[in-house]
C-alpha positions in Angstrom: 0.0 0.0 0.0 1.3 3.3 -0.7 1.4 6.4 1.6 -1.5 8.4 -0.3 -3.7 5.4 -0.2 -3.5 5.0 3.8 -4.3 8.5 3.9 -7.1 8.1 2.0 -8.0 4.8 3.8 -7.5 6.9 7.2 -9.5 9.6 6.1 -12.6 7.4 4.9 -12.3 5.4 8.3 -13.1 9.1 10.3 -16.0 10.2 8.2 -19.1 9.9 9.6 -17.2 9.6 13.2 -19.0 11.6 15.6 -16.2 12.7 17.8 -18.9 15.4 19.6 -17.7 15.2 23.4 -14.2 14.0 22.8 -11.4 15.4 24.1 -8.9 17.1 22.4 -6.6 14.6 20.8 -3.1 15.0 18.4 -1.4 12.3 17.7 0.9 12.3 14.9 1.8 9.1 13.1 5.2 8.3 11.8 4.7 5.2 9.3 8.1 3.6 8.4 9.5 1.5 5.2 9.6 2.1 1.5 6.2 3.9 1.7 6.1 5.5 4.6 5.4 9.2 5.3 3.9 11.2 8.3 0.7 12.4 9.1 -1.5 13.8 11.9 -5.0 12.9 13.1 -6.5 15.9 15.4 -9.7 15.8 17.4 -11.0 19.2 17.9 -14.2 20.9 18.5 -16.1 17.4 17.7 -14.2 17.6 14.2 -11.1 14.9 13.3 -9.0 16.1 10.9 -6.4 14.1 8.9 -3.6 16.2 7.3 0.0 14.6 5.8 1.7 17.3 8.0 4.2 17.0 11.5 2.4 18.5 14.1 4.2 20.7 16.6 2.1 20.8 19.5 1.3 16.9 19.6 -0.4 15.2 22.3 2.3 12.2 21.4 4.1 11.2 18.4 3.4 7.0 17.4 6.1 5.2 14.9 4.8 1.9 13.4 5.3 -0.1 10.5 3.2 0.8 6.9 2.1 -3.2 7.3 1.3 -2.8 10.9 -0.4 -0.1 10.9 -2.5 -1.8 8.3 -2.8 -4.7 10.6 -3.8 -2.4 13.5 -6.3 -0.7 11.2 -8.0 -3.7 10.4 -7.9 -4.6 14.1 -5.7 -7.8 13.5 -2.8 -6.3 15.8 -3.8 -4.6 19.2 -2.3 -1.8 20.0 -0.6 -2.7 23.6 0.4 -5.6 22.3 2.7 -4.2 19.5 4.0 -1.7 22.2 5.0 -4.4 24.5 7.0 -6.1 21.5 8.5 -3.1 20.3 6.0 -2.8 16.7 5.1 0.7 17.9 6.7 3.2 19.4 5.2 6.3 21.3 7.1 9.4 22.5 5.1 12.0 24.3 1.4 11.4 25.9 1.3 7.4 26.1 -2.1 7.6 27.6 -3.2 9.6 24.6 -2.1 6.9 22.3 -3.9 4.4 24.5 -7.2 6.9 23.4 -6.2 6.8 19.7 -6.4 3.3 19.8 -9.5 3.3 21.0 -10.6 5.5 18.6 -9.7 3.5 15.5 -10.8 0.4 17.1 -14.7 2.2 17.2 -13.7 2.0 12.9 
């Protein structure tokens, strides 16, 4: 899969989310390998936006695998799991992460 087409896939998987009542949330992703590329996902004012930026002001910053990321998408690879192995990495927030996670797994 390439870069542009997870961010597309992303993107699809958040419309129709109603993220009303959420907390704020940034978490940029860092995917890794031939296709990789970064990307935020931001939760604000009941909105998630999905932009192939950095973001400075991050909640936390997650580094995984283009295939795992897939895998985690697709909810065949749970997110604490791949942290305890080492197939994601967090740096900032990791209690934000855990709330990403939870937010793709609603997908």
């Amino acid at each position: 899969m390439t870069f542009d087409a997870l961010l597309t896939k992303v993107r699809n998987m958040a419309q129709g989310y109603d993220a009303t009542g959420r907390d704020f949330l940034a978490v940029q992703l860092n995917i890794t390998g031939n296709d990789g590329g970064v990307f935020y996902v931001e939760v604000k004012d009941g909105r998630i936006n999905i932009e192939p930026y950095e973001y400075i002001d991050r909640n936390c910053a997650i580094t995984i695998s283009m295939t795992n990321f897939n895998k985690l998408l697709d909810g065949k690879l749970d997110a604490v799991a791949a942290y305890s192995i080492g197939k994601l990495k967090v740096d900032g927030d990791l209690g934000k992460a855990l709330e990403f996670s939870e937010l793709i797994k609603k997908k």
